[in-house]
C-alpha positions as CSV (number, residue, x, y, z in Angstrom):
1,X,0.0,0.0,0.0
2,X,1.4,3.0,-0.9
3,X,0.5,6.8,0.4
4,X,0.8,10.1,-1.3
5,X,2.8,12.8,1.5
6,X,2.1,16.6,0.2
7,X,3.7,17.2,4.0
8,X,6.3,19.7,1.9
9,X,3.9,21.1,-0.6
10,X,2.7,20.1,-4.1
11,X,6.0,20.2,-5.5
12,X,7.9,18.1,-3.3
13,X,5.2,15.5,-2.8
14,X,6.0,11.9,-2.9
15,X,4.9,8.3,-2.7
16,X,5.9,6.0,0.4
17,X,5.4,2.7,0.8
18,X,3.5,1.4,4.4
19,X,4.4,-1.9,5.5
20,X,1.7,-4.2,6.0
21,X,2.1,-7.7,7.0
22,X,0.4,-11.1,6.9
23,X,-1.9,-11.9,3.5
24,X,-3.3,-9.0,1.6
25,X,-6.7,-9.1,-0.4
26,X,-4.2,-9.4,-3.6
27,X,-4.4,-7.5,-6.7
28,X,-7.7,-7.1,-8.2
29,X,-9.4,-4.4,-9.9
30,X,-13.0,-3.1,-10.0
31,X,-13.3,-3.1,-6.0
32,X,-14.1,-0.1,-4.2
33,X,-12.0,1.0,-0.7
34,X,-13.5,3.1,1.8
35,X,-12.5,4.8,4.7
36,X,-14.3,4.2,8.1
37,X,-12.2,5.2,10.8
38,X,-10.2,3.8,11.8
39,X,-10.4,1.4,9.6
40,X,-9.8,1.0,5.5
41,X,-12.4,-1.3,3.9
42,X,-12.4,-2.7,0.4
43,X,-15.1,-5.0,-1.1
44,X,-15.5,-7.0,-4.0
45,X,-13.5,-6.2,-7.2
46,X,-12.7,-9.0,-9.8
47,X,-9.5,-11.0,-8.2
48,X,-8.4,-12.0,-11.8
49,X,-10.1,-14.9,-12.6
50,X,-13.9,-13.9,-11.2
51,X,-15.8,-11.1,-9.3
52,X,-15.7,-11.3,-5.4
53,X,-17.6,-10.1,-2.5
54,X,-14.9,-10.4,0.1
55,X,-14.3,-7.7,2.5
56,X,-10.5,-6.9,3.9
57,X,-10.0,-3.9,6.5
58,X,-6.9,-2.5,7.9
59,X,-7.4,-1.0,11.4
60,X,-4.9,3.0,11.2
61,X,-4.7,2.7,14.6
62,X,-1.6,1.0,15.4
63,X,1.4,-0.1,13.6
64,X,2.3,-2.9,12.2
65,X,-0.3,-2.9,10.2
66,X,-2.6,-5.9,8.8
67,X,-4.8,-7.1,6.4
68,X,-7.7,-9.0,7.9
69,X,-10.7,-11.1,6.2
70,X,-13.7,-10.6,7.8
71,X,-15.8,-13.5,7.7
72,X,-20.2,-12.7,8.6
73,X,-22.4,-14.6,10.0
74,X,-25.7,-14.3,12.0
75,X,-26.1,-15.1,15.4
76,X,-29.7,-15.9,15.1
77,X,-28.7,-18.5,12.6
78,X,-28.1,-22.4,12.7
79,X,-24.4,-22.5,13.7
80,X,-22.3,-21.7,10.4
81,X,-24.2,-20.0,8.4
82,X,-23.5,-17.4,6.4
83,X,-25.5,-14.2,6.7
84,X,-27.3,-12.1,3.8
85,X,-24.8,-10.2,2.1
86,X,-24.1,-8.7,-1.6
87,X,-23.4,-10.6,-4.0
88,X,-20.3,-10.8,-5.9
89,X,-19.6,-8.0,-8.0
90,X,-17.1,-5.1,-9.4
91,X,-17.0,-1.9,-10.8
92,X,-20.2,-0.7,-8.1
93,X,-20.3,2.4,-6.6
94,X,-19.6,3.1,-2.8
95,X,-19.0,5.5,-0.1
96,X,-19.6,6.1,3.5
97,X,-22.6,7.8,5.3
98,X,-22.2,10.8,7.0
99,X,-25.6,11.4,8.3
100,X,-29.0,9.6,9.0
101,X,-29.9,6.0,9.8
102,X,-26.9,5.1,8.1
103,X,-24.5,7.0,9.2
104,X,-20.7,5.8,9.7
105,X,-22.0,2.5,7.4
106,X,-20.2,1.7,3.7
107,X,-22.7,2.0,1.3
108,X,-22.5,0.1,-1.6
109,X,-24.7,0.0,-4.8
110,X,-25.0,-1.6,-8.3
111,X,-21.8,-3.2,-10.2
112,X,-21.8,-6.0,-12.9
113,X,-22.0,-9.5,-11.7
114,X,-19.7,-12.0,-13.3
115,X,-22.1,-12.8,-16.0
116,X,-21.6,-9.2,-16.9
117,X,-25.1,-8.3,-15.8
118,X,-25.6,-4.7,-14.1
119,X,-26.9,-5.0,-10.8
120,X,-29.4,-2.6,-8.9
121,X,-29.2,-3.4,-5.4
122,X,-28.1,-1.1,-2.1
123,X,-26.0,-2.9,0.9
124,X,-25.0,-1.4,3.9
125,X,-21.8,-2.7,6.0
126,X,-21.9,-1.8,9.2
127,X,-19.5,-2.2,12.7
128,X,-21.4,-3.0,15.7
129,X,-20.3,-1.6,19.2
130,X,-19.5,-5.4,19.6
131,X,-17.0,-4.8,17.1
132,X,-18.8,-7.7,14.8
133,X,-19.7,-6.5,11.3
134,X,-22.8,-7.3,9.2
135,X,-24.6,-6.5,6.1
136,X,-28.0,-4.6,5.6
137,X,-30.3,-4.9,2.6
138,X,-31.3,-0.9,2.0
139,X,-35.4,-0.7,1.9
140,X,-36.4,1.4,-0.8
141,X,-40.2,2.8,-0.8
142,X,-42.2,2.4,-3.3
143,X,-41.4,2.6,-7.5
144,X,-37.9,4.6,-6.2
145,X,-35.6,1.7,-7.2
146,X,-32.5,2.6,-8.9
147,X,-31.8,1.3,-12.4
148,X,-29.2,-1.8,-12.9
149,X,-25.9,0.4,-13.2
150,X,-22.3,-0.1,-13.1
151,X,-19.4,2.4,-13.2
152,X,-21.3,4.5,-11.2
153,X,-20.2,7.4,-8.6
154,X,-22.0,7.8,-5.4
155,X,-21.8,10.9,-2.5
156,X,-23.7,11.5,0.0
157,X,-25.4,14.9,0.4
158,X,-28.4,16.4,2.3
159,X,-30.2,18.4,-0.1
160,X,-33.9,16.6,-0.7
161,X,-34.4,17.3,-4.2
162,X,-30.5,16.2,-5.2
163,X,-31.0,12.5,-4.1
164,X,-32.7,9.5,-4.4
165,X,-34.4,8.5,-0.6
166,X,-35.7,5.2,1.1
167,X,-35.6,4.8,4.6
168,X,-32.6,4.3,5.6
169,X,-30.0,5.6,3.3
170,X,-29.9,8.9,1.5
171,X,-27.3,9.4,-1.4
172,X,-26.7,10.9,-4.7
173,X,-25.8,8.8,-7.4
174,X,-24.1,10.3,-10.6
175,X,-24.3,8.1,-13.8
176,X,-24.4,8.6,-17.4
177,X,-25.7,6.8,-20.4
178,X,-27.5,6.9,-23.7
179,X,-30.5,8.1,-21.5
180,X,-29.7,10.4,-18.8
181,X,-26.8,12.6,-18.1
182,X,-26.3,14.7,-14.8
183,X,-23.6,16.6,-13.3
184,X,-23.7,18.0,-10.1
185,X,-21.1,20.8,-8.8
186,X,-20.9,20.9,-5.2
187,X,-19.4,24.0,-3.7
């Protein structure tokens, strides 16, 4: 992992390398990576070979630093099995709430599944107090579903009339295609 230092200014800026040990989530591409502090989050991406929906966070808090896997299930569940969660995808859109229901959880939407089908639905990861992690279906109301999409931007804002809302999570998605095109300049 590698970060950017503009400590000394623009023009003396320069890449450094952060040690991590133990196993990584390996190079993939298509995945998204969040910040949720402390912790950095990725999810999903295409490992080479097929589309995941693993999830890898690396706690900032203390050196050294590690990769860990985190493994969901549901305590209200037979012993062993898994709990709902996304299904594998890349190239979806996500960010992290700021405010509402939701707040402080990874939002994650759409992607293209590995049959190259573009996907529609809204997940929520979220730490518990417990410090176990789980994922939440988002309930949309009524007809305001999202269209399948992939390659798809999403940030959250608080405007009404700038975002798409269901109970839970509010967010803006920016998309184009050969039917809609909308850019919004935030200030």
């Amino acid at each position: 992992m590698f970060i950017f230092d503009l400590k000394n200014g623009e023009d003396e800026a320069i890449w450094n390398t952060i040690p991590i040990t133990g196993k990584s989530p390996g190079m993939r591409y298509g995945h998204t990576m969040c910040y949720m502090k402390p912790y950095i989050v990725v999810f999903g991406g295409n490992t080479g070979n097929h589309p995941t929906n693993d999830v890898w966070i690396i706690s900032l808090e203390k050196s050294p630093f590690q990769w860990s896997k985190l493994e969901f299930t549901d305590q209200n569940r037979p012993s062993n099995t898994p709990s709902p969660m996304p299904s594998p995808r890349l190239y979806h859109a996500s960010g992290v709430c700021t405010k509402g229901n939701a707040q402080g959880m990874m939002i994650i939407f759409g992607g293209r599944d590995q049959t190259e089908n573009a996907l529609n639905d809204t997940w929520g990861l979220r730490r518990h107090r417990s410090g176990n992690w789980d994922w939440i279906v988002a309930p949309y109301k009524g007809d305001n579903i999202p269209k399948n999409r992939y390659n798809v931007l999403r940030n959250f804002y608080s405007k009404k009339s700038d975002f798409l809302k269901s109970k839970f999570f509010n967010f803006l998605i920016f998309y184009f295609d050969k039917y809609y095109f909308k850019i919004l300049i935030l200030i």
